[in-house]
PQR file of N, CA, C, O and H, with PARSE charges and radii, in Angstrom:
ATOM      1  N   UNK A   1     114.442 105.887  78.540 -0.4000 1.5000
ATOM      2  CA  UNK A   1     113.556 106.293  79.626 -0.0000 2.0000
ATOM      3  C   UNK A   1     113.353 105.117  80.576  0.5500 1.7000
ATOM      4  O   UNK A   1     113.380 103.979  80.107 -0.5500 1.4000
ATOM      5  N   UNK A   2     113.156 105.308  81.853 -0.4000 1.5000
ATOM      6  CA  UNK A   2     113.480 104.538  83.114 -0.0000 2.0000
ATOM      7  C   UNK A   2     112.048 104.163  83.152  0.5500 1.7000
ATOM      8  O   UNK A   2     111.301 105.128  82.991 -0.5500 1.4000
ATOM      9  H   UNK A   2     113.134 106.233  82.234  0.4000 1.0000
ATOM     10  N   UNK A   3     111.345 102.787  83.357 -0.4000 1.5000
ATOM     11  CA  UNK A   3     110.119 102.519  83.199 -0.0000 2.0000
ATOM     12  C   UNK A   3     109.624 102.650  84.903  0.5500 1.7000
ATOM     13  O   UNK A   3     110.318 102.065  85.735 -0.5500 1.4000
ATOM     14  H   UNK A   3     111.952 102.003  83.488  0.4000 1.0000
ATOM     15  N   UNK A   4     108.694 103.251  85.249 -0.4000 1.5000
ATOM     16  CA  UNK A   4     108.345 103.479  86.925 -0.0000 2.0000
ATOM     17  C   UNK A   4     107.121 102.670  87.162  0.5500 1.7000
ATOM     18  O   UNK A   4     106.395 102.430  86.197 -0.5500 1.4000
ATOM     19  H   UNK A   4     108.130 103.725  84.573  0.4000 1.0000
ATOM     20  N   UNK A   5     106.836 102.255  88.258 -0.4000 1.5000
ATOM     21  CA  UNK A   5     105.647 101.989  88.716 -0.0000 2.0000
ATOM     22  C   UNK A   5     104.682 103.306  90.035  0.5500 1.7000
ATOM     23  O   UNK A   5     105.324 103.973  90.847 -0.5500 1.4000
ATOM     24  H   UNK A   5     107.426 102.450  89.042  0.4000 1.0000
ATOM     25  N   UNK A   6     103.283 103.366  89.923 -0.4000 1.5000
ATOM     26  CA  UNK A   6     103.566 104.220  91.167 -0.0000 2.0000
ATOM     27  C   UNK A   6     102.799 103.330  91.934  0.5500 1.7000
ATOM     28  O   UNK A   6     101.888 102.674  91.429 -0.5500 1.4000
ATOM     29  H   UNK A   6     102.762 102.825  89.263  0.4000 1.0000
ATOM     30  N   UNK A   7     103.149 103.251  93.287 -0.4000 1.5000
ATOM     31  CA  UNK A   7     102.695 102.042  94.212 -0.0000 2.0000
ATOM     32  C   UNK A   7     101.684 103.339  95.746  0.5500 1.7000
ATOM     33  O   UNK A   7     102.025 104.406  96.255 -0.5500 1.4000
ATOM     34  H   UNK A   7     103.889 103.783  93.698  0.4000 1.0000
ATOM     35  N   UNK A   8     100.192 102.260  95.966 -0.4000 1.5000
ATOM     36  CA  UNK A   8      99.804 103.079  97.184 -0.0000 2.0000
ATOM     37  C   UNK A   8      99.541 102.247  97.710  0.5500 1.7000
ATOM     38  O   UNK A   8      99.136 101.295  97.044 -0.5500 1.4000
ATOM     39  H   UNK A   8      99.915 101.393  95.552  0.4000 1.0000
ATOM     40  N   UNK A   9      99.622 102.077  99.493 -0.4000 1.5000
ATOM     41  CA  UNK A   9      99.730 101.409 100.726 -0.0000 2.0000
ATOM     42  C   UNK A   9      97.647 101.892 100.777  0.5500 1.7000
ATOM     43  O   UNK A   9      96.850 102.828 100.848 -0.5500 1.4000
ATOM     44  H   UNK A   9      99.950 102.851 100.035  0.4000 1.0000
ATOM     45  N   UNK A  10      97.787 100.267 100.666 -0.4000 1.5000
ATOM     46  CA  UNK A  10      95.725 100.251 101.070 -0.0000 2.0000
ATOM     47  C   UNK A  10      95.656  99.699 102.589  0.5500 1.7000
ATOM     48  O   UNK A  10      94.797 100.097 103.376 -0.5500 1.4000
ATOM     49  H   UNK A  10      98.434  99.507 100.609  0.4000 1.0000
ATOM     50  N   UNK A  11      96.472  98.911 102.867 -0.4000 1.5000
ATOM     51  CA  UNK A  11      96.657  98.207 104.355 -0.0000 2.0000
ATOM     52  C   UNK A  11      97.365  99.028 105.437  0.5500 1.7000
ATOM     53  O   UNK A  11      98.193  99.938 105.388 -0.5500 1.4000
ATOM     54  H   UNK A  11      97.170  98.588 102.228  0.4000 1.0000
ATOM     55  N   UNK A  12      96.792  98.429 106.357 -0.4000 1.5000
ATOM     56  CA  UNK A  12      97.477  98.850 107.498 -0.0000 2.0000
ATOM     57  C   UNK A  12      98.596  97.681 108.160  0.5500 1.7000
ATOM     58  O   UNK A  12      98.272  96.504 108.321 -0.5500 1.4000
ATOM     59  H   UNK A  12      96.120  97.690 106.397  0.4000 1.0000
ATOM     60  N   UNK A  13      99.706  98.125 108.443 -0.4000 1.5000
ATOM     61  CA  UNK A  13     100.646  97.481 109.221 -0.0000 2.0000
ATOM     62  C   UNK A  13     100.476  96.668 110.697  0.5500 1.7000
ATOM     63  O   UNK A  13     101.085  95.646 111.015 -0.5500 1.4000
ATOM     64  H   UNK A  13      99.970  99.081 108.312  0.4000 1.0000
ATOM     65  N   UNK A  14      99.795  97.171 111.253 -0.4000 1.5000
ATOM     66  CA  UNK A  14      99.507  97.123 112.309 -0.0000 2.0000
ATOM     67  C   UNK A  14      98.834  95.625 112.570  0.5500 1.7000
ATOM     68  O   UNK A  14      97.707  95.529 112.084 -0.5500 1.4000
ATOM     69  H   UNK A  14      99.300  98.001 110.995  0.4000 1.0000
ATOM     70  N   UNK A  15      99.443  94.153 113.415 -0.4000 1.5000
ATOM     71  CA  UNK A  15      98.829  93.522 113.777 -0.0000 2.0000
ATOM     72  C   UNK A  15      99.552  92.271 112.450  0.5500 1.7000
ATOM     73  O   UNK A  15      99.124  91.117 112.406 -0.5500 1.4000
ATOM     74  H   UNK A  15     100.359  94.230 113.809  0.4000 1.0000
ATOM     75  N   UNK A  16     100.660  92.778 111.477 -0.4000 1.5000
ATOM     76  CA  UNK A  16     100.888  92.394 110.243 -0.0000 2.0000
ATOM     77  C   UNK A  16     102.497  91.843 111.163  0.5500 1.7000
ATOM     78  O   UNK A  16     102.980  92.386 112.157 -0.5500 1.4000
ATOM     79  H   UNK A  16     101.008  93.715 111.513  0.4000 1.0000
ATOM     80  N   UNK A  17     103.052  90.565 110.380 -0.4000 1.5000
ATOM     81  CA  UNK A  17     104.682  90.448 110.779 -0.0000 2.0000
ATOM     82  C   UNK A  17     105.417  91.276 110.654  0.5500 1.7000
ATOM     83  O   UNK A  17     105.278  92.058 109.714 -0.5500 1.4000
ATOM     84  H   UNK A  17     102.660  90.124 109.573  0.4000 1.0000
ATOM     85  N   UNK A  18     106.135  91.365 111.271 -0.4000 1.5000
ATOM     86  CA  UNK A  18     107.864  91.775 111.154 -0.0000 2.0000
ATOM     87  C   UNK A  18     107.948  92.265 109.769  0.5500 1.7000
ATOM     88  O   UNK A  18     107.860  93.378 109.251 -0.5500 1.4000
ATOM     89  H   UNK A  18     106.248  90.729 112.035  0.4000 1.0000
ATOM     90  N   UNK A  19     108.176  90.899 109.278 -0.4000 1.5000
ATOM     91  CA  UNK A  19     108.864  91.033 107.613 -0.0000 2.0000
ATOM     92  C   UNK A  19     107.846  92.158 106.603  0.5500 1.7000
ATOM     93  O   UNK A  19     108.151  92.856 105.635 -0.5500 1.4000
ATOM     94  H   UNK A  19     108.248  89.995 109.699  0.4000 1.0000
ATOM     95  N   UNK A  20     106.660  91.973 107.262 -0.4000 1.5000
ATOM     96  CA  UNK A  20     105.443  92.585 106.276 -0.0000 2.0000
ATOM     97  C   UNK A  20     105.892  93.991 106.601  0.5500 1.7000
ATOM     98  O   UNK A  20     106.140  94.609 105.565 -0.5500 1.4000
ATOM     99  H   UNK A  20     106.413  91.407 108.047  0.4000 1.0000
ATOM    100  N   UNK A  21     106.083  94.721 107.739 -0.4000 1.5000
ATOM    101  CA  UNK A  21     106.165  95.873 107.612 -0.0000 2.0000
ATOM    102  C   UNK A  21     107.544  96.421 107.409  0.5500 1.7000
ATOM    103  O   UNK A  21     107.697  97.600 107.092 -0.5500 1.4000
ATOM    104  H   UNK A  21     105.882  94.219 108.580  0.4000 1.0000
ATOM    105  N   UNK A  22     108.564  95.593 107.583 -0.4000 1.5000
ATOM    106  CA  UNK A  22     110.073  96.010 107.165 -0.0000 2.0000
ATOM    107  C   UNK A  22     109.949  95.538 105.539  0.5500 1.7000
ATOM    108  O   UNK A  22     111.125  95.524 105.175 -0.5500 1.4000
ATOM    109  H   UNK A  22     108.439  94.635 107.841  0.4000 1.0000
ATOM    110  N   UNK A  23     109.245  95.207 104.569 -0.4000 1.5000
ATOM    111  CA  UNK A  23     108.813  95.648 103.496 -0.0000 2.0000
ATOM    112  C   UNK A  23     107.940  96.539 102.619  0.5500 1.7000
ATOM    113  O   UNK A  23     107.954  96.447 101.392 -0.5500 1.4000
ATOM    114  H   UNK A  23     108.290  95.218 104.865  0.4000 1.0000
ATOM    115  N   UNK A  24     107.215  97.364 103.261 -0.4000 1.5000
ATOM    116  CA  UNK A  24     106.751  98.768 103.393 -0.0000 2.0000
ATOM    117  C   UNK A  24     107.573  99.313 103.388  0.5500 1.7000
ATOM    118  O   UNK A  24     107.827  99.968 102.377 -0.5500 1.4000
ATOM    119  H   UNK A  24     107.205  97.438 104.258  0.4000 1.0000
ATOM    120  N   UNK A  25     108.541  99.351 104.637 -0.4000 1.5000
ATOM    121  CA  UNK A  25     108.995 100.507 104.846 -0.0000 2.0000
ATOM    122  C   UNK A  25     110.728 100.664 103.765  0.5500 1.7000
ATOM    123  O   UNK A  25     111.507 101.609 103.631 -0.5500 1.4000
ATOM    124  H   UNK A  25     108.335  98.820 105.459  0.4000 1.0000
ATOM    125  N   UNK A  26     110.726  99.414 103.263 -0.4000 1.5000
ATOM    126  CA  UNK A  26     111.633  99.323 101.839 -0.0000 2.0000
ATOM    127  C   UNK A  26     111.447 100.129 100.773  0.5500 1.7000
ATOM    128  O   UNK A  26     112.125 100.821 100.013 -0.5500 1.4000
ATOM    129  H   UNK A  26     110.094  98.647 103.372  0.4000 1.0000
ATOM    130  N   UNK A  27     109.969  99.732 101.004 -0.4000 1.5000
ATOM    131  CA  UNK A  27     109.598 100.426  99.459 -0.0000 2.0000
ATOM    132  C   UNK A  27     109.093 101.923  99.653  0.5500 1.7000
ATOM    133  O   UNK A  27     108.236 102.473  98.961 -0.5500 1.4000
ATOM    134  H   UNK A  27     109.418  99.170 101.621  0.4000 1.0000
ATOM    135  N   UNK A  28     110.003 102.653 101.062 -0.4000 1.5000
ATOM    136  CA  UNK A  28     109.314 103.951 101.326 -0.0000 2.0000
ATOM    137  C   UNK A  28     107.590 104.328 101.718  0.5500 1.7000
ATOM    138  O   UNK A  28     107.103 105.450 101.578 -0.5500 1.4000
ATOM    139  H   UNK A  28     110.699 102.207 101.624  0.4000 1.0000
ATOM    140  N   UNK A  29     107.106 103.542 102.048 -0.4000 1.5000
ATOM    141  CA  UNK A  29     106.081 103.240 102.776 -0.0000 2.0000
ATOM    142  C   UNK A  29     105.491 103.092 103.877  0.5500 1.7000
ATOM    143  O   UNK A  29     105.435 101.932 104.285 -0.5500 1.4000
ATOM    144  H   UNK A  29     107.502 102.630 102.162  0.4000 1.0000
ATOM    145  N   UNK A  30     104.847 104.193 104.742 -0.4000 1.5000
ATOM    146  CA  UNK A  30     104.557 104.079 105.653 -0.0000 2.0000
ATOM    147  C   UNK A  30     103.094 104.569 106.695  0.5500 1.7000
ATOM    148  O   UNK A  30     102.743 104.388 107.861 -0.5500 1.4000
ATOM    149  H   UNK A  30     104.892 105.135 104.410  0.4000 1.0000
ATOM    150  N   UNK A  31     102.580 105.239 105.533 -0.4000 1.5000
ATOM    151  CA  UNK A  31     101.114 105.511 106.174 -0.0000 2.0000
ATOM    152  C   UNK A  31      99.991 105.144 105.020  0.5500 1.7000
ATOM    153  O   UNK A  31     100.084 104.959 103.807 -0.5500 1.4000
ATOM    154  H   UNK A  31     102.865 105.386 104.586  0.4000 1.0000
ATOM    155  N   UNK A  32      99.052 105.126 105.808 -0.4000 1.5000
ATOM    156  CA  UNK A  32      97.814 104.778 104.844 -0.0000 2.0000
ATOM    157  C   UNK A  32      97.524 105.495 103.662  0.5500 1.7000
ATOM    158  O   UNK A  32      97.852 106.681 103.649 -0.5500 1.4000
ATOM    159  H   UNK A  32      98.976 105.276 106.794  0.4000 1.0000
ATOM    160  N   UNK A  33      96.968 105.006 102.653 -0.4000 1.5000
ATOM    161  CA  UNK A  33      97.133 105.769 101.264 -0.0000 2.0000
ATOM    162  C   UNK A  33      97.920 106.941 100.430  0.5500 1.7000
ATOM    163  O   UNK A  33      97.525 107.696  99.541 -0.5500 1.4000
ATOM    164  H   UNK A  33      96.702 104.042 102.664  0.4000 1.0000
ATOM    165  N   UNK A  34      99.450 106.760 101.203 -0.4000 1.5000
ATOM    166  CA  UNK A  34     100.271 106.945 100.798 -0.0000 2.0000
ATOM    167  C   UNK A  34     101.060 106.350  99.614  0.5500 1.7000
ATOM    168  O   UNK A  34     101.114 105.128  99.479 -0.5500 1.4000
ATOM    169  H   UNK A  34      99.770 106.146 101.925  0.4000 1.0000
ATOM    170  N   UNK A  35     101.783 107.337  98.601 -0.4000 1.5000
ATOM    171  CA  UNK A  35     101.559 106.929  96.977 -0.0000 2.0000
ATOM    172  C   UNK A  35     103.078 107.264  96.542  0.5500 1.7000
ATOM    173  O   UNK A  35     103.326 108.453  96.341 -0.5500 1.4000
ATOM    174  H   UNK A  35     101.739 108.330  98.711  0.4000 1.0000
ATOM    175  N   UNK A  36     104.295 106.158  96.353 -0.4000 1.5000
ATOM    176  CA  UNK A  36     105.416 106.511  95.785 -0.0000 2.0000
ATOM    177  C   UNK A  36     105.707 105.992  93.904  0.5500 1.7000
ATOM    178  O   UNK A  36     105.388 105.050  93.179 -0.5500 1.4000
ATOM    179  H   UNK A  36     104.093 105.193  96.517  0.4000 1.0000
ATOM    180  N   UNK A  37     106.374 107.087  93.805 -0.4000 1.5000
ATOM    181  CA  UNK A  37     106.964 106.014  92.283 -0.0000 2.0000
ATOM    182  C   UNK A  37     108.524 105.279  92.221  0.5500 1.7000
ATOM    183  O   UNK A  37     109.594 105.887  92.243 -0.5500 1.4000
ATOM    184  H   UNK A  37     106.633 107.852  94.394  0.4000 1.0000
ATOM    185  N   UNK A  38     108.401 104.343  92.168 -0.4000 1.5000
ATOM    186  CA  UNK A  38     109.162 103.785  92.236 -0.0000 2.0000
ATOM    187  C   UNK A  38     109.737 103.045  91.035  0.5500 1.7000
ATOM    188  O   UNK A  38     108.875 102.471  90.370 -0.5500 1.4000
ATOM    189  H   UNK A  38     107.532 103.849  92.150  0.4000 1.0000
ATOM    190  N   UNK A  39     111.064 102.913  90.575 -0.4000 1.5000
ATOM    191  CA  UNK A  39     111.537 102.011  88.951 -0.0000 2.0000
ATOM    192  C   UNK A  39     111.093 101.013  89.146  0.5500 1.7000
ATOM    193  O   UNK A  39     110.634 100.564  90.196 -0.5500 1.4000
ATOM    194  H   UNK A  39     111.764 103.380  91.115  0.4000 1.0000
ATOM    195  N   UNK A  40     111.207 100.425  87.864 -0.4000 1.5000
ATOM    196  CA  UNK A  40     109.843  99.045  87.527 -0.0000 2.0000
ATOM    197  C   UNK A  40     110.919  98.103  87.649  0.5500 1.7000
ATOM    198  O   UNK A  40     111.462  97.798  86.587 -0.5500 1.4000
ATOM    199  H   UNK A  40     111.579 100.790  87.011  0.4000 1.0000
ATOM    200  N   UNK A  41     111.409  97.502  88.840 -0.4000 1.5000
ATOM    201  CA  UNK A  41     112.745  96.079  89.001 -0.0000 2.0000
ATOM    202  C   UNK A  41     112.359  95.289  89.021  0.5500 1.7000
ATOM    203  O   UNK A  41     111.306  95.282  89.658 -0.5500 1.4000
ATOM    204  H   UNK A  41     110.968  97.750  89.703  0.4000 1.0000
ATOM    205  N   UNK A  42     112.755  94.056  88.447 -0.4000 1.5000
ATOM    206  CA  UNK A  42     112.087  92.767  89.660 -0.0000 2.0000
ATOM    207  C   UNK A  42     112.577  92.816  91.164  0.5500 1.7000
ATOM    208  O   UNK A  42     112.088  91.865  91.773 -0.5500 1.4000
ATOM    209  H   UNK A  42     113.611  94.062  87.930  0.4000 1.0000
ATOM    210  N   UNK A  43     113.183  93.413  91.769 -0.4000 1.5000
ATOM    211  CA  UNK A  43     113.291  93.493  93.111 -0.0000 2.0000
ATOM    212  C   UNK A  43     111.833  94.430  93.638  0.5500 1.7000
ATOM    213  O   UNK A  43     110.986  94.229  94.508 -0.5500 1.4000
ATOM    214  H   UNK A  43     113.580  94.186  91.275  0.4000 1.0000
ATOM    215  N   UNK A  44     111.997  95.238  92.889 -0.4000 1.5000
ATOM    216  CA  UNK A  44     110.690  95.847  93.447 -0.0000 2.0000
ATOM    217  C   UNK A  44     108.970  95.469  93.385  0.5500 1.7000
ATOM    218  O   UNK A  44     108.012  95.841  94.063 -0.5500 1.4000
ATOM    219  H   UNK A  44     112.685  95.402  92.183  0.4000 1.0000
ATOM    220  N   UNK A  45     109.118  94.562  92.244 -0.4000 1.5000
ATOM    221  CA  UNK A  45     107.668  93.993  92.190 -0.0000 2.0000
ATOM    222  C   UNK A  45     107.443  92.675  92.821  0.5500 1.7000
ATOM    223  O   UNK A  45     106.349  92.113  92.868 -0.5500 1.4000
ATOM    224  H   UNK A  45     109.896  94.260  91.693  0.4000 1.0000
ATOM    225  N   UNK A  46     108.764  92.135  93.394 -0.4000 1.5000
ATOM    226  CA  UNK A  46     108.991  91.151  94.214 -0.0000 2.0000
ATOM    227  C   UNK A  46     108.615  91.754  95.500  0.5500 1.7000
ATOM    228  O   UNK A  46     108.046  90.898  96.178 -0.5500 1.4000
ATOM    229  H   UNK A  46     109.652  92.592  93.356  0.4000 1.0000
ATOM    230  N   UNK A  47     108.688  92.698  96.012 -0.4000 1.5000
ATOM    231  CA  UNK A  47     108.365  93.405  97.110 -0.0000 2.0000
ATOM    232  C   UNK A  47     106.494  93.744  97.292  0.5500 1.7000
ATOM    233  O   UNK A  47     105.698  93.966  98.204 -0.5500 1.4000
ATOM    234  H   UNK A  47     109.150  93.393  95.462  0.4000 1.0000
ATOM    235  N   UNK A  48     106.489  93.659  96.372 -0.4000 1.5000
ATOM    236  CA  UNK A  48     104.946  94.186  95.433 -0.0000 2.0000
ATOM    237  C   UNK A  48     104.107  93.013  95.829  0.5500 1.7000
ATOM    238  O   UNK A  48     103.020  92.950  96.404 -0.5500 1.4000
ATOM    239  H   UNK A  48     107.136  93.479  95.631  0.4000 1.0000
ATOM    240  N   UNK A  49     104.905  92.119  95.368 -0.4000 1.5000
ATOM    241  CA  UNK A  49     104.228  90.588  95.305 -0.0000 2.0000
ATOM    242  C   UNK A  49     104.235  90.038  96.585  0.5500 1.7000
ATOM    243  O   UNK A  49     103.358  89.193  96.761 -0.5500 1.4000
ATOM    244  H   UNK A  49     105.788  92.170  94.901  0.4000 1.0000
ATOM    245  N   UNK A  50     104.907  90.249  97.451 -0.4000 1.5000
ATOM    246  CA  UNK A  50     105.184  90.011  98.722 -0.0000 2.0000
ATOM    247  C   UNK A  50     103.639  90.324  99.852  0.5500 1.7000
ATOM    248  O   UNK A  50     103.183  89.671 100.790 -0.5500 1.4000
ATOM    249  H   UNK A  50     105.619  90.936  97.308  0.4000 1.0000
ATOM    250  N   UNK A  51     103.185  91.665  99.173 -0.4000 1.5000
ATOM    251  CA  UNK A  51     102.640  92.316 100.141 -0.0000 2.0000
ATOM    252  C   UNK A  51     101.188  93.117  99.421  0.5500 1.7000
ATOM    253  O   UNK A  51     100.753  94.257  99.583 -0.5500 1.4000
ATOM    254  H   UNK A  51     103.555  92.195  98.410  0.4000 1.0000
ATOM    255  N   UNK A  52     100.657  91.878  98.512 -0.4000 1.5000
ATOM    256  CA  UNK A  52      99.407  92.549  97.715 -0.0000 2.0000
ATOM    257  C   UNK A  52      97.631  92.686  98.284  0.5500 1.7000
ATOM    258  O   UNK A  52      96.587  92.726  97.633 -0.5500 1.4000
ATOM    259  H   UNK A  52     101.010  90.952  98.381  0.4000 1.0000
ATOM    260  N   UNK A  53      97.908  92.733  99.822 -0.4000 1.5000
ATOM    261  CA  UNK A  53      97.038  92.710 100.544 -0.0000 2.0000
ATOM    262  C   UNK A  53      97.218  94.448 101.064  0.5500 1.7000
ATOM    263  O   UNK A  53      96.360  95.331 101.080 -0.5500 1.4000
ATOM    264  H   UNK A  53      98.756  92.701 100.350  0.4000 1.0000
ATOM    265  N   UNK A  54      98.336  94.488 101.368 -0.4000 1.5000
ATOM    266  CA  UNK A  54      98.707  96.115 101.458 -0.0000 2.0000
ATOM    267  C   UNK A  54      99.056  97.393 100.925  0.5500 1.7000
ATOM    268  O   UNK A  54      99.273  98.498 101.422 -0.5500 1.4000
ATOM    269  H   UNK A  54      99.033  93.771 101.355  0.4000 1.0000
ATOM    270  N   UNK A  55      99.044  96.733  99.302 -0.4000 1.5000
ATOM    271  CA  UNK A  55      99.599  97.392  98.719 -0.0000 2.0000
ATOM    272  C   UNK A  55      99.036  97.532  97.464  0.5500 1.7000
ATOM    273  O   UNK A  55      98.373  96.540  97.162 -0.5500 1.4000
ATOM    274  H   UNK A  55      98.868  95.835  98.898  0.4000 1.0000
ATOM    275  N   UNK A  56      99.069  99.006  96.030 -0.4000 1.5000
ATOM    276  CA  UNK A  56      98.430  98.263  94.835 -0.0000 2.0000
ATOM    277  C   UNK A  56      98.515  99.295  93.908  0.5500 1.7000
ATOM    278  O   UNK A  56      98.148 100.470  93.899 -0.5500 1.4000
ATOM    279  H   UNK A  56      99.607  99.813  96.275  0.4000 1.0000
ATOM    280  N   UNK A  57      99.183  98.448  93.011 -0.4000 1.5000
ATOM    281  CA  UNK A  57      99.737  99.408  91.698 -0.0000 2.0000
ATOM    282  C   UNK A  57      98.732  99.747  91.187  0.5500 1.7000
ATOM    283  O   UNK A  57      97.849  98.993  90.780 -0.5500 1.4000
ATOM    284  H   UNK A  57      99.481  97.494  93.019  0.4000 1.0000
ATOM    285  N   UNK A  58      98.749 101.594  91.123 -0.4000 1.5000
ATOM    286  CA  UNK A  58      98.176 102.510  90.769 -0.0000 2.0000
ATOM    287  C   UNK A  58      98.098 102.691  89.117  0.5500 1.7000
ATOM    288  O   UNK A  58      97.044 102.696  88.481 -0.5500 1.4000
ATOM    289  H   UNK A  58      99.466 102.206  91.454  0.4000 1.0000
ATOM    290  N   UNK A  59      99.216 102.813  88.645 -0.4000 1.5000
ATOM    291  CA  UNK A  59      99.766 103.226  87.428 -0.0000 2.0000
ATOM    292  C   UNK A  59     100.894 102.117  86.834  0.5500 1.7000
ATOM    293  O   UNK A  59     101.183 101.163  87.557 -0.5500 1.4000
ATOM    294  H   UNK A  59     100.072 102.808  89.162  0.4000 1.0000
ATOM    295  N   UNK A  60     101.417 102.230  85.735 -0.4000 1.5000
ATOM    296  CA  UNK A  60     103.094 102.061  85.143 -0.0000 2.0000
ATOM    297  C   UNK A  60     103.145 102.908  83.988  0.5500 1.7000
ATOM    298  O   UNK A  60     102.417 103.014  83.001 -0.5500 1.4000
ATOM    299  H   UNK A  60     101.183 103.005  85.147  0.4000 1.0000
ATOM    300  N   UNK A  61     104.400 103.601  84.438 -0.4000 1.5000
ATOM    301  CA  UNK A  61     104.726 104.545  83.173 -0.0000 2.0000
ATOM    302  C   UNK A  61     106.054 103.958  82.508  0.5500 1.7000
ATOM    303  O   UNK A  61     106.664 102.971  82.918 -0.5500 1.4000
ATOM    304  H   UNK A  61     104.992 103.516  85.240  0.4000 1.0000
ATOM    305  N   UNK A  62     106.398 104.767  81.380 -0.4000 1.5000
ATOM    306  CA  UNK A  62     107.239 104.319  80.524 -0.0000 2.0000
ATOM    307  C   UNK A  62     107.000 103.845  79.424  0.5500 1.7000
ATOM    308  O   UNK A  62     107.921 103.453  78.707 -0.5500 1.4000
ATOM    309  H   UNK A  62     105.903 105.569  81.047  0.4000 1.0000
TER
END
């Protein structure tokens, strides 16, 4: 079984860098308290980690 995280956007983009919001929108992210699941990678919690002002693990399953 594939271990998931589910990730929700608490921040807003707006007024945020470049890089900050072309990492949202990586991780399928793009409006306010909007909620994906996503597999548990280190690429993806590197993304996570990137952006923990905007962002905030809900759950982990598996």
């Amino acid at each position: 079984m594939v271990k998931t995280i589910v990730v929700k956007q608490i921040g807003s983009p707006i007024r945020r860098p470049e890089k900050q919001r072309q990492t949202l929108i990586g991780l399928g992210l793009n409006k306010m308290h909007k909620t994906r699941e996503l597999e548990d990678t280190p690429s993806v919690r590197g993304m996570v980690n990137k952006i923990p002002h905007l962002v905030k693990i809900i759950e982990e399953r598996g």
